[in-house]
N, C-alpha and C positions, 0 to 999 in steps of 0.2 A: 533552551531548545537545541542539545547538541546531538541532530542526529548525526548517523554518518547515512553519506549521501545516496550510497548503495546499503537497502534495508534489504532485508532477509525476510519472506511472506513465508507465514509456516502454516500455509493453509493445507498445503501436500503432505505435512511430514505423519499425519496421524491417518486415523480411520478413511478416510477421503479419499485417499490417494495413495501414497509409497507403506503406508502404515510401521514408521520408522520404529523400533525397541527402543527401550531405553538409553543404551549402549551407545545405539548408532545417534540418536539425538544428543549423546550429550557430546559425543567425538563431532557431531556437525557445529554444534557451539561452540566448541574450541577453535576449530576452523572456521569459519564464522570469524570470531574475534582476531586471527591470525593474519586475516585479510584487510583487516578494518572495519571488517563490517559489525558493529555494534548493536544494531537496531535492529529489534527483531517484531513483528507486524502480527497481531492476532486479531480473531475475533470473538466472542463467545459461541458463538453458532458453529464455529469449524469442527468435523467430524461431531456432528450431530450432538453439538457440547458439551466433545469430549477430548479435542486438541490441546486446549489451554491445560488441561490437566498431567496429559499427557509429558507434554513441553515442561511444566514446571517441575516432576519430577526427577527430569533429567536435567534441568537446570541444578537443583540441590547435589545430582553428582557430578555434575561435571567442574562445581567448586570453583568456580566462577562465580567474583564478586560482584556482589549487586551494583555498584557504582560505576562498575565495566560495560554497563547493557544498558540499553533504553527497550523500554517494554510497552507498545501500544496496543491497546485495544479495542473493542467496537461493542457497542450494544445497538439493541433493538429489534431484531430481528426477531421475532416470534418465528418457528418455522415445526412442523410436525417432525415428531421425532420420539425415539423408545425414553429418552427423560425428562421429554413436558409432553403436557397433556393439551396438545394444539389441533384443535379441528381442521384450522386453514391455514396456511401462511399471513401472517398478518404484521403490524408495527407497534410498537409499544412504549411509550413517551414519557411517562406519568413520575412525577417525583420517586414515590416509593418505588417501582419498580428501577428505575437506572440507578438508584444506590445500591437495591441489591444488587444486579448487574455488576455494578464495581465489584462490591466485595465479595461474589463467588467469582470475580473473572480473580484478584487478588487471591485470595483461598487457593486456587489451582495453579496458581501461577507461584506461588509459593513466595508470596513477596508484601510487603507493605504500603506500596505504591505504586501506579502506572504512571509511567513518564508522559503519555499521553493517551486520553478516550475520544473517542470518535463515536459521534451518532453514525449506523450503521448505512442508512439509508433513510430519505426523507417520509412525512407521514402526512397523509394531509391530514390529521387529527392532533400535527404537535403545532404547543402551546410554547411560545418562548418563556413568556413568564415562569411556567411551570419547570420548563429546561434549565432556564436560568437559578431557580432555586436549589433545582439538585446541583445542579456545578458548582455554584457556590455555596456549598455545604461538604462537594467532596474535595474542594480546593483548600476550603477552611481546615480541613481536617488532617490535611496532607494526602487524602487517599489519591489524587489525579495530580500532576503538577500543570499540565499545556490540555486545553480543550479544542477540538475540531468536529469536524463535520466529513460524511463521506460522499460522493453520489448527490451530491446536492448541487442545484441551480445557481448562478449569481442574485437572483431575489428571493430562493430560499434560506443561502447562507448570509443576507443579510437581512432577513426575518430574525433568525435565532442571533446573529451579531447586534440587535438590537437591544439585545438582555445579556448577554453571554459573552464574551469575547471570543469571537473564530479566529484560532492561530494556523490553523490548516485543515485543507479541503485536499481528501483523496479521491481520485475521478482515474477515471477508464482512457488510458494516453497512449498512443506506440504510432507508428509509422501507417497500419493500417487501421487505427480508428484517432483519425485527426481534428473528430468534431471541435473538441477543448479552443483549438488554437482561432477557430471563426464563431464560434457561439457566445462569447465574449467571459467563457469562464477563466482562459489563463489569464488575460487584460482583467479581470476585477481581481483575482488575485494580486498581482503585481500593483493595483491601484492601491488596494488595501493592506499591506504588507502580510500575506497571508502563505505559508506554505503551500506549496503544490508538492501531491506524492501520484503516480503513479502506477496503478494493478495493470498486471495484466501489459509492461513495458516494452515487450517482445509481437506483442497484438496477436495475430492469425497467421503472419507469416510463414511458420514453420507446421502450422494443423493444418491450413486449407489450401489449397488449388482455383483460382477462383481469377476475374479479370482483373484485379487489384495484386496478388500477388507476382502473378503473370508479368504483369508491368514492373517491379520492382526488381523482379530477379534479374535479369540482365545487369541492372544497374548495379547492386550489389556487388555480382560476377565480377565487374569490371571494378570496381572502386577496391575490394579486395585483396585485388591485386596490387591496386596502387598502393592501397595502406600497411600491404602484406598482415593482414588481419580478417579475422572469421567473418561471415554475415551477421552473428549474433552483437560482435561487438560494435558495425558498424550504426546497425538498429537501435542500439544504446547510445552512441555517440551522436544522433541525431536526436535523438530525444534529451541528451544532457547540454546540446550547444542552444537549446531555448533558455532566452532571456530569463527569464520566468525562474530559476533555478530547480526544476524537478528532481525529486527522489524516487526513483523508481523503485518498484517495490518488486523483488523475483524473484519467482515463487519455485529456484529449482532447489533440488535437495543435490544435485551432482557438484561435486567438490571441484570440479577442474572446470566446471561451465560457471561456480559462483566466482575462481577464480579470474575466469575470461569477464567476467562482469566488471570486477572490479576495475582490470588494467582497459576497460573502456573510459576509466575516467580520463585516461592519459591521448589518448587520440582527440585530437585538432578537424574538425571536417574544413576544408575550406567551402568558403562560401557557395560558391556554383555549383559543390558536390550535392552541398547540403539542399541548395534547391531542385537538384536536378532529381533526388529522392521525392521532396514532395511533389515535382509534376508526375511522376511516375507513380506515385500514391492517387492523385486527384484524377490522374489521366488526360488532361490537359494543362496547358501551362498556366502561369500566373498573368491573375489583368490583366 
């Protein structure tokens, strides 16, 4: 399980969002890989599933070998869209469907193996047993090497840990969405030796205007200064100083803001900084 600890989300780079070419995808992989960052975070559903495809043909030019990258991805998601035929948004669990899952998320990804598969999102219609079968069939086979779970509870992921082994749990973490740290999900991972990743590690900070940012900004302003570093990096630097070991997963396509990502590994918060962010987050202080 060798991620690197800053993952690359390339939920932006296709239809969704920046709608990156070819070109530009596979020059962001290179850089990408320049920085350390290895691990590149998919789903089947991004751009209306049509990222993973997208991504893998710039993977084959950008000539970059497979043993260089870890490639994760997600199933589950039923969602309406021009290449299924989905009524409603819905979940989808079933042995035969998550193998094929893998193997058109592989087909697109132009690859033999996912480093790691993630259930996309919980269902209350899934079956561990059932779960349990397809993993261990796509494990047997080499198509998956590491299996996790996304958006999942501490008594859902250890529903499916019951059949399955859960190596990691990606959940919604940043500065302005702190539920993870008191709802008792990062403490079961760390009971459990389970990865923690990250979406969305930046939170709202920089989209919204609201009483929760309001309070943070001064704080930043000032710490800033002290660290002589951006608010971006500082918003990373407290989300990497949790025990827990989180991988944050960021979702930018800008070359000099993945760069600032990365050199947040290197910033130290000292202690009082780092709480004095989270009173500023909760708006009052701690017990």
């Amino acid at each position: 399980m060798g991620y690197s600890r800053i993952i690359a989300g390339a939920m932006n780079w296709g239809v969704w969002s920046k709608n990156l070419n070819t070109n530009q995808q596979a020059s962001l992989i290179n850089h990408c890989l320049s920085l350390g960052v290895t691990t590149f975070d998919h789903a089947d559903i991004y751009g209306g599933y049509t990222t993973e495809a997208s991504f893998g043909k710039a993977f084959t030019q950008s000539e970059v070998g497979r043993d260089a990258v870890q490639f994760i991805s997600k199933c589950g998601i039923q969602y309406p869209a021009d290449t299924r035929e989905n009524r409603v948004k819905h979940y989808q669990y079933d042995k035969e469907y998550i193998i094929w899952s893998v193997e058109t998320s592989l087909k697109n990804l132009h690859t033999d193996y996912l480093d790691l598969l993630l259930l996309h999102r919980p269902s209350p219609l899934m079956h561990p047993d059932e779960i349990a079968e397809a993993i261990d069939e796509l494990q047997t086979s080499g198509k998956i090497l590491d299996f996790g779970v996304s958006n999942f509870t501490p008594s859902q992921t250890d529903l499916i840990d019951s059949k399955a082994t859960v190596q990691v749990n990606q959940i919604e973490f940043s500065l302005t969405t702190i539920e993870a740290m008191f709802n008792g999900s990062l403490d079961h991972m760390m009971a459990n030796d389970i990865i923690p990743m990250a979406w969305s590690p930046l939170g709202s900070y920089f989209k919204e205007e609201n009483e929760t940012t309001s309070r943070i900004k001064p704080v930043l302003t000032k710490l800033s200064e002290k660290y002589e570093t951006g608010e971006d990096q500082l918003i990373l630097a407290w989300l990497l100083h949790h025990p827990s070991g989180i991988h944050p997963v960021v979702g930018t396509t800008n070359e000099v803001r993945l760069k600032k990502a990365v050199e947040a590994l290197d910033i130290e918060l000292e202690l009082q900084d780092w709480f004095e962010l989270l009173v500023a987050s909760q708006g009052h202080k701690v017990p």
